[in-house]
C-alpha positions as CSV (number, residue, x, y, z in Angstrom):
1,X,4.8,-2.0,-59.4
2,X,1.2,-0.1,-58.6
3,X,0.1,-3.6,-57.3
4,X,2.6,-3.8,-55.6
5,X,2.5,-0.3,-53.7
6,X,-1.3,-1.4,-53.1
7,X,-0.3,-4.5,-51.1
8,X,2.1,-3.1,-49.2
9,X,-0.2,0.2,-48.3
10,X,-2.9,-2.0,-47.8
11,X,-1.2,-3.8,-44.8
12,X,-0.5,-1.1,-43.3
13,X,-3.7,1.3,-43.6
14,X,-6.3,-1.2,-44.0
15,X,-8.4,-3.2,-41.1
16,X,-9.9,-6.6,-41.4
17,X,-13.4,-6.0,-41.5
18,X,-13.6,-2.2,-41.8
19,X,-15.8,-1.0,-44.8
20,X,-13.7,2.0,-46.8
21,X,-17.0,3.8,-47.3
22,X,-18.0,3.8,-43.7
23,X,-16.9,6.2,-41.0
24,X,-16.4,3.6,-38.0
25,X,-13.0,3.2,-35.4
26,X,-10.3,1.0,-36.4
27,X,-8.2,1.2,-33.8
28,X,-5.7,-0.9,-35.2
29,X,-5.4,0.6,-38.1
30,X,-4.7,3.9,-36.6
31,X,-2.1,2.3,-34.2
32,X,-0.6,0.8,-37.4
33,X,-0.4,4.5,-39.0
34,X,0.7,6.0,-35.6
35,X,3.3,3.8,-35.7
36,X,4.4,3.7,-38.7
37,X,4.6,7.2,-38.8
38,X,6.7,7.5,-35.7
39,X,9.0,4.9,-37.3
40,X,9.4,7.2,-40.5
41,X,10.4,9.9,-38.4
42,X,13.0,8.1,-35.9
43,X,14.6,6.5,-39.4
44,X,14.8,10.5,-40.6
45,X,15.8,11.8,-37.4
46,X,18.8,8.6,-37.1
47,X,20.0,9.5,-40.1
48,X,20.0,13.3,-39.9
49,X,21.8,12.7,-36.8
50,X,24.1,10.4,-38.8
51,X,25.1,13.0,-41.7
52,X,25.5,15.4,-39.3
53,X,27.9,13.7,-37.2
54,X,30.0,12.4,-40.3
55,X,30.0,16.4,-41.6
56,X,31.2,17.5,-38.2
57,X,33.9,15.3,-37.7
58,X,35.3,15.2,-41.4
59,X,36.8,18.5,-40.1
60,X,35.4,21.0,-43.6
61,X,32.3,21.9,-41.4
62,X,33.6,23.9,-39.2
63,X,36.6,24.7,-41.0
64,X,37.1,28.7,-41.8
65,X,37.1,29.8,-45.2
66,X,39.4,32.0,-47.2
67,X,37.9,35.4,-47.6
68,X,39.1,37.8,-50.0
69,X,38.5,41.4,-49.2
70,X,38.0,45.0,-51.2
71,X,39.5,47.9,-49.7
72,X,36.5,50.3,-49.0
73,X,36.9,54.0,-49.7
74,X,35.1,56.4,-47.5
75,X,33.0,58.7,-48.8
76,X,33.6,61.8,-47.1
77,X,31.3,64.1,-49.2
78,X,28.2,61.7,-48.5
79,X,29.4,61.6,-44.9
80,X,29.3,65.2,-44.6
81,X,26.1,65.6,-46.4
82,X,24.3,63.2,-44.0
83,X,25.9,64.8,-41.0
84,X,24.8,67.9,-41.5
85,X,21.2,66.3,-42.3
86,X,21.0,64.9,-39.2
87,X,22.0,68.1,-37.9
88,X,19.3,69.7,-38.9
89,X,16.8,67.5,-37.9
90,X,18.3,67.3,-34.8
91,X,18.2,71.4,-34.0
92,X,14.1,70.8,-35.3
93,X,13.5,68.0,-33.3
94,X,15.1,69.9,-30.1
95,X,13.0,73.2,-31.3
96,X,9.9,71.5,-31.1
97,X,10.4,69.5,-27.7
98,X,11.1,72.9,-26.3
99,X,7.9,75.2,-27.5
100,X,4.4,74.4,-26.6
101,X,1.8,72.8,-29.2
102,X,-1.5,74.2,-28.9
103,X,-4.3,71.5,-29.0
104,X,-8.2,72.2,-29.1
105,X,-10.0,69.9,-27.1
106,X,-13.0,68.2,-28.9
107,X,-14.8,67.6,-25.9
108,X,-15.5,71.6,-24.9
């Protein structure tokens, strides 16, 4: 089986005449790979497209679901509580926009 993984890499990332130790240009080799690699992708990409289509016309893709809600309860003492927080940083907020902030200035 490993053999057989080695031929078939082989003919596809190997160059007559091209040393494995040496750094030198196979062009066709790297055309192969290119190639190769763009093929890989256009198979992915076709069947993506494939599954997607199939899911989308099967009619359960887009179909809605049945959701089951709680009734919610309103908490009207934590309501309260955070109004009158923001009440209070509200009638801070407005106290200091109003009064003047003395600054030293370093460079005097």
């Amino acid at each position: 089986m490993i053999n057989y993984f080695k031929r078939f890499s082989n003919k596809f990332f190997s160059s007559k005449g091209a040393d494995p130790l040496k750094m030198e240009a196979t062009p066709y080799r790297d055309w192969k790979i290119i190639i190769v690699g763009f093929f890989v992708g256009l198979v992915i990409s076709l069947g993506l497209n494939i599954y997607m289509s199939y899911q989308i016309n099967s009619d359960t893709f887009l179909s809605p679901t049945a959701k089951k809600y709680e009734g919610l309860v309103l908490n009207r003492d934590g309501l309260a509580r955070v109004l009158v927080d923001l009440a209070t940083k509200d009638a801070v907020h407005s106290g200091r926009a109003t009064s003047s902030v003395s600054v030293i200035d370093p460079s005097r």
